[in-house]
C-alpha positions as CSV (number, residue, x, y, z in Angstrom):
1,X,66.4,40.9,-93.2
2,X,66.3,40.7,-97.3
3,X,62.6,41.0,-97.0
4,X,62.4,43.4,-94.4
5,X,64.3,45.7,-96.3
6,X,62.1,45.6,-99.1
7,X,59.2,46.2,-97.5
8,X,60.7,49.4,-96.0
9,X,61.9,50.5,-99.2
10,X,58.3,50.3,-100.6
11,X,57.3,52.0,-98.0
12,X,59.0,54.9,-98.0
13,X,58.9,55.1,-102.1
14,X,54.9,55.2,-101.5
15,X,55.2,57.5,-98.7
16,X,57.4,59.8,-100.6
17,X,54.6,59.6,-104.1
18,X,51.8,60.4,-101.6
19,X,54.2,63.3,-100.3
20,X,53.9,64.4,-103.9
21,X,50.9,64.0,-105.4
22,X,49.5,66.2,-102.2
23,X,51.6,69.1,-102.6
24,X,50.5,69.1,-106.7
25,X,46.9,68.9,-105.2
26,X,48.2,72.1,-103.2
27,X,49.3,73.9,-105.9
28,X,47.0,73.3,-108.7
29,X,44.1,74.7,-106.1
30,X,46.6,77.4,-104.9
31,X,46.4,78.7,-108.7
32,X,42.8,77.6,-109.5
33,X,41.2,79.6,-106.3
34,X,44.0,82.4,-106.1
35,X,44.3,85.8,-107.6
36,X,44.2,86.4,-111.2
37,X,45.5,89.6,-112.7
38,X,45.2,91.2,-115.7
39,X,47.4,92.9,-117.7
40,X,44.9,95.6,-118.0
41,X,45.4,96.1,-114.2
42,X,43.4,95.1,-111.4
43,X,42.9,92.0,-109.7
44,X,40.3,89.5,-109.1
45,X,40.3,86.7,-107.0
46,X,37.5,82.8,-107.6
47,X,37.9,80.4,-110.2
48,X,39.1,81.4,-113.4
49,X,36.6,80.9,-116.4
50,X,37.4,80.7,-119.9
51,X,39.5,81.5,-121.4
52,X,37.7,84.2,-123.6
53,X,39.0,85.3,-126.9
54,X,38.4,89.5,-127.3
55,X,39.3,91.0,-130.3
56,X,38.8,94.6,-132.5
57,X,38.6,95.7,-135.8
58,X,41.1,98.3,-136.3
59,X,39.7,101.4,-135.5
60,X,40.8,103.4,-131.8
61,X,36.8,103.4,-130.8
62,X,37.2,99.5,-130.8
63,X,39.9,98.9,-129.9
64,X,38.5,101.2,-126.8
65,X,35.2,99.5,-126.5
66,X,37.1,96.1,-126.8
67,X,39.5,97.1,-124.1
68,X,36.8,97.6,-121.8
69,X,35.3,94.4,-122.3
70,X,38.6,93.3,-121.1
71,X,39.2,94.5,-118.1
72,X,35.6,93.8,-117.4
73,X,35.4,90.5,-117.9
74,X,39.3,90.1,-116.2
75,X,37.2,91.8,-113.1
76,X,34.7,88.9,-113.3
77,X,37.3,86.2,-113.2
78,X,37.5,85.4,-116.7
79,X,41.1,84.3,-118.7
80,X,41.0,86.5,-121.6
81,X,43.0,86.3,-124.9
82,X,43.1,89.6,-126.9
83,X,43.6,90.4,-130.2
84,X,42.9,94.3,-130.5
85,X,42.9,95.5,-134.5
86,X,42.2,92.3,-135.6
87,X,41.1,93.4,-139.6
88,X,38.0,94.6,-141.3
89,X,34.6,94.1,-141.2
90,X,35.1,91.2,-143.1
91,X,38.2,89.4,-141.4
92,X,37.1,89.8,-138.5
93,X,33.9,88.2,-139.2
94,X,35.8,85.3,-140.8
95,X,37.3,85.1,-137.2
96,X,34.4,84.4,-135.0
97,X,32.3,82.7,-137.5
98,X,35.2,80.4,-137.6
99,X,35.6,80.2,-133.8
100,X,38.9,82.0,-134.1
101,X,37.8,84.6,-131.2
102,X,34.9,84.2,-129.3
103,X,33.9,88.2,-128.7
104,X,34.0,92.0,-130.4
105,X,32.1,95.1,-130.7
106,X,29.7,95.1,-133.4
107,X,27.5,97.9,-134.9
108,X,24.1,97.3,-135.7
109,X,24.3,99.2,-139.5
110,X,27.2,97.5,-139.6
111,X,25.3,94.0,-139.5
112,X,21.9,95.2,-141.4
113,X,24.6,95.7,-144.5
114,X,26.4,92.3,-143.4
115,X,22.0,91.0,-143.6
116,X,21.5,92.7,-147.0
117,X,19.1,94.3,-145.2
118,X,17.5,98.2,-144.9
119,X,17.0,100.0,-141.8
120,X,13.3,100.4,-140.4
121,X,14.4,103.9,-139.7
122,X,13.7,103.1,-136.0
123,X,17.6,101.9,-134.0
124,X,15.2,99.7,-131.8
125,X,13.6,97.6,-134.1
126,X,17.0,97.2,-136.4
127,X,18.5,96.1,-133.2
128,X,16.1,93.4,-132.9
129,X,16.3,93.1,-136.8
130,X,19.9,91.6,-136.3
131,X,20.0,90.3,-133.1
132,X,17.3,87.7,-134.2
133,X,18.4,87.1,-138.2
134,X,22.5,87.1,-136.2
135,X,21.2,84.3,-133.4
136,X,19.7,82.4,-136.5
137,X,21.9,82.4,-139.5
138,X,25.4,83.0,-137.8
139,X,24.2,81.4,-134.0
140,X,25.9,84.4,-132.5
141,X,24.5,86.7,-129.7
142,X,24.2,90.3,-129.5
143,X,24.1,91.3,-125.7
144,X,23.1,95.2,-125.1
145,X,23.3,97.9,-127.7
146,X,25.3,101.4,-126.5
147,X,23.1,104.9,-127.6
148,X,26.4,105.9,-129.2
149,X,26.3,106.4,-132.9
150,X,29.4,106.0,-135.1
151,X,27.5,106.7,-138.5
152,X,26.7,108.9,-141.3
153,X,25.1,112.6,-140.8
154,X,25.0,115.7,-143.4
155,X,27.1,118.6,-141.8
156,X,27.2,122.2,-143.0
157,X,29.0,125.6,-141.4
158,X,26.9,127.5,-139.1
159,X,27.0,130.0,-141.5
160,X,25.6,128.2,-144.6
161,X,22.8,126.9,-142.0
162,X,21.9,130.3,-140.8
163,X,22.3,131.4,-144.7
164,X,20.2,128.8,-146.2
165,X,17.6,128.5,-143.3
166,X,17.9,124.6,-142.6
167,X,19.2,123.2,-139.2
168,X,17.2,119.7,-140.1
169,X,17.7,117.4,-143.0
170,X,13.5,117.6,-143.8
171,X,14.4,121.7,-144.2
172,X,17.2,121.3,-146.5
173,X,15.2,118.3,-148.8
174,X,13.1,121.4,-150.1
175,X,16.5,123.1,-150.6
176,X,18.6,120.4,-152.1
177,X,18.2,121.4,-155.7
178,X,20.1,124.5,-155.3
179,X,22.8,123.5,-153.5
180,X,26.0,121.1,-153.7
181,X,26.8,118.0,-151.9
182,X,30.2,116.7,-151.2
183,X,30.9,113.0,-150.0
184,X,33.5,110.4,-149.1
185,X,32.5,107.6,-151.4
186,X,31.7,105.4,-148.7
187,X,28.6,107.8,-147.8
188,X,27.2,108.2,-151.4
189,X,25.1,105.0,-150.5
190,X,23.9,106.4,-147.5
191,X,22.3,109.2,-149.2
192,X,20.5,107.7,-151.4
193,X,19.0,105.4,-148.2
194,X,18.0,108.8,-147.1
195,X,14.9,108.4,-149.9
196,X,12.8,106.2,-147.8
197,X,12.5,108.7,-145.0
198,X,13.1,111.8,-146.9
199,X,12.7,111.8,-150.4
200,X,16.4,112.6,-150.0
201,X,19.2,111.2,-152.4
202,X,22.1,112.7,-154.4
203,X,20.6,113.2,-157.2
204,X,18.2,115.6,-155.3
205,X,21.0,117.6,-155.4
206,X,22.2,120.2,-157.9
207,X,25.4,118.5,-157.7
208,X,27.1,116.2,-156.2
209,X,30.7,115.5,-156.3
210,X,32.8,112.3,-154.6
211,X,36.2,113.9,-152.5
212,X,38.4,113.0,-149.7
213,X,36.5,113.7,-146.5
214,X,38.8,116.3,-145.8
215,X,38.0,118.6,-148.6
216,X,34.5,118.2,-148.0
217,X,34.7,120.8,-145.3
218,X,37.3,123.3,-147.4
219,X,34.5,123.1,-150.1
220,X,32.0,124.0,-147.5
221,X,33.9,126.7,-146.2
222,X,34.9,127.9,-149.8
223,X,31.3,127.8,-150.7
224,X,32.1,125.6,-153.4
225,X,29.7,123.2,-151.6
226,X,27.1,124.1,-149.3
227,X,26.4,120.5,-147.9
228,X,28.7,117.5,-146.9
229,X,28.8,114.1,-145.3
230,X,29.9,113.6,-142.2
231,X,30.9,111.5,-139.6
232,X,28.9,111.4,-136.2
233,X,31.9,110.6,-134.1
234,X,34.3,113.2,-135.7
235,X,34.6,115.9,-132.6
236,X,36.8,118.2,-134.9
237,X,32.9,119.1,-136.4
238,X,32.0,121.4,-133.8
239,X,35.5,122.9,-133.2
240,X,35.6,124.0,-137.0
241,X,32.4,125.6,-136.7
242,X,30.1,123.4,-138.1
243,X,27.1,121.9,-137.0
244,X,25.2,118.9,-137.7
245,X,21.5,118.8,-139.3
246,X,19.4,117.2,-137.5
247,X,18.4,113.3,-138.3
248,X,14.6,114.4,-137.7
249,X,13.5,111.3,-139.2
250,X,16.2,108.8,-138.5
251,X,16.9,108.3,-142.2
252,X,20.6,107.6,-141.8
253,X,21.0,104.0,-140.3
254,X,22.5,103.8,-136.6
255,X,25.7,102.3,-135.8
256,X,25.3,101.4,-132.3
257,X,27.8,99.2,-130.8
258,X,27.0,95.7,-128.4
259,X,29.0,92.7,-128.2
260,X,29.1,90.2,-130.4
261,X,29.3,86.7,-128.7
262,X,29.6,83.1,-130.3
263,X,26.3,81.2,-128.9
264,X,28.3,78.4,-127.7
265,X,30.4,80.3,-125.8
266,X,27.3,82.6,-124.0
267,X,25.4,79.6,-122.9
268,X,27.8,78.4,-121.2
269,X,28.7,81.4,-119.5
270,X,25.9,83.6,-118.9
271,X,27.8,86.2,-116.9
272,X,29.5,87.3,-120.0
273,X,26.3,89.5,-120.4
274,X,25.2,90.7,-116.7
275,X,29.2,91.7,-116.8
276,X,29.1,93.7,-120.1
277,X,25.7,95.1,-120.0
278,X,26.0,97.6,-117.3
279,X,28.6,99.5,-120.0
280,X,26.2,100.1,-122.5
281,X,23.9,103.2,-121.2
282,X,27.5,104.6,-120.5
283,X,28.5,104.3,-124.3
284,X,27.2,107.7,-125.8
285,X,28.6,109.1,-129.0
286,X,30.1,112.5,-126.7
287,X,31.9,109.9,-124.4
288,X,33.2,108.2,-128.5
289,X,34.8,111.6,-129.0
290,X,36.0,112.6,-125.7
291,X,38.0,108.8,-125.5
292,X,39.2,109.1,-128.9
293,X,40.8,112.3,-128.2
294,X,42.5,111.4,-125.1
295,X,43.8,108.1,-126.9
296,X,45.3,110.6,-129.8
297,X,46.5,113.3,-127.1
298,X,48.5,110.7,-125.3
299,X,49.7,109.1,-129.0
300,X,51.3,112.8,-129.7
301,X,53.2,112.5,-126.2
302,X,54.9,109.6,-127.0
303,X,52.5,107.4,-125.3
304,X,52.2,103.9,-127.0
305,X,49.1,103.0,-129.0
306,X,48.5,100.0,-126.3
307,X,49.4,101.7,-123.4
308,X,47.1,104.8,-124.6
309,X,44.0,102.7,-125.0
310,X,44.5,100.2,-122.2
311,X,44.7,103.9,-119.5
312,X,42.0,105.6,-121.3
313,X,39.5,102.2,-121.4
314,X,40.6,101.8,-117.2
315,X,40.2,105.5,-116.2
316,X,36.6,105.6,-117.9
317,X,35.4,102.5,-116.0
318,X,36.7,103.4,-113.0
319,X,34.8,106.7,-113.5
320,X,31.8,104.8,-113.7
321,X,32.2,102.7,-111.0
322,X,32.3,99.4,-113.4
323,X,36.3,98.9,-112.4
């Protein structure tokens, strides 16, 4: 009876491991195959991939763009980590060259300066500039570039471009010695890149004097200056009544943005790019200002930093169809 005993003791402690180990089958698949939501809303249901590290510099345009790549990628099926407003250009390089985060918006201008290298005065062929020299020194991918353009531009009032005949920067280059130029100091380098295409820099100029971007315009407007930097995604330019000249020549460098992958990390999942592609041709400089303005309309109601980006970034996609 001793033995028998035994025996159905083992038995039933095997039977009731078995018992177990099935149900932990059950519900590892159960989470595995199941839904997956974001907290960027939706849901998406298949095998989770990653997960994906997403971060921003600190900026609200990338912390936009990065948003979007968010949700996009949460759509897809990938786990995504985020760090939105990460640090500057150069931390947040650190980060991904140090396989901190695995994905951000980048801007080609942005990367040529990172390369030590000019601009071709052609967007296309600086793309290609960094997407090759990026892939080889750094191995990181660029996927698609976005027509928007967060850069540099020379901006005057309707009135002093009507006054002084120029609506182009190759009209006012024949002009520049009789009139003053106001800059932020980070455009002063800019400027004198306009030389290759134009002939253009600050010394061209009959003066030109370093302020706040601010009082760039109030100089304008005071005719104290005549010209001033500008920047191409500031939508208070056309509600102030100015105008920008027109980049005939492409002599300011684009900042167009695409995402910036780790190599590593797009080989072995390729649908990172067929997912964040399709955003690009929807990324225009107008759509820039319009997003930015919505985030900072929502900020003055009380609505959270977070909260304003994360509504914005997932009532543009859904617009587009891409959400």
């Amino acid at each position: 009876m001793t033995s028998l005993r035994s025996l159905q003791t083992k038995f039933l402690v095997c039977f009731a491991l078995v018992a177990l180990l099935i149900l932990s089958a059950c519900g590892t698949s159960g989470n595995s195959g199941g839904t997956t939501t974001g907290t960027g809303g939706g849901s998406t249901s298949g095998t989770s991939k990653g997960p994906i590290t997403v971060a921003s510099k600190l900026d609200t345009e990338s912390q936009l763009i990065a948003k979007m790549y968010t949700l996009l990628l949460r759509k897809a099926g990938f786990t995504i980590n985020e760090k939105p407003a990460l640090g500057n250009n150069t931390i947040i390089f650190q980060a991904i060259s140090s396989n901190q985060i695995d994905l951000y918006p980048e801007f080609t201008a942005t990367a040529l300066n990172k390369l030590g290298l000019p601009s071709a005065n052609d967007p296309k062929k600086d793309y290609e500039t960094v997407k090759e020299q990026y892939n080889q020194k750094y191995q990181l991918t660029w996927l698609d570039a976005s027509p928007l353009n967060d850069g540099y531009a020379l901006c005057t009032s309707k009135e002093q471009s009507q006054k002084g005949g120029f609506t182009s920067i190759s009209q006012l280059t024949s002009k520049a010695s009789g009139l003053v130029l106001t800059s932020p100091s980070d455009g002063v380098s800019f400027v004198d890149g306009l030389k290759s295409a134009y002939g253009l820099t600050t010394k061209s100029f009959k003066q030109t004097k370093t302020v706040d971007y601010a009082l760039g315009f109030q100089a304008v407007k005071s005719n104290q200056a005549q010209v001033t930097v500008c920047y191409t995604t500031d939508g208070s330019i056309t509600q102030n009544g100015f105008v920008f000249l027109n980049d005939d020549k492409h002599g300011f460098p684009e900042f167009n943005p695409a995402p910036l992958v780790r190599n590593s990390v797009a080989q072995k999942y390729p649908d990172i790019a067929t997912t964040l592609n399709p955003l690009a041709p929807d990324l225009t400089t107008d759509v820039s200002i319009q997003l930015q303005k919505q985030v900072a309309d929502m900020k003055q109601s009380g609505t959270s930093v977070s909260q304003a980006i994360t509504k914005v970034a997932t009532d543009f996609l859904t617009s587009k169809g891409l959400l």
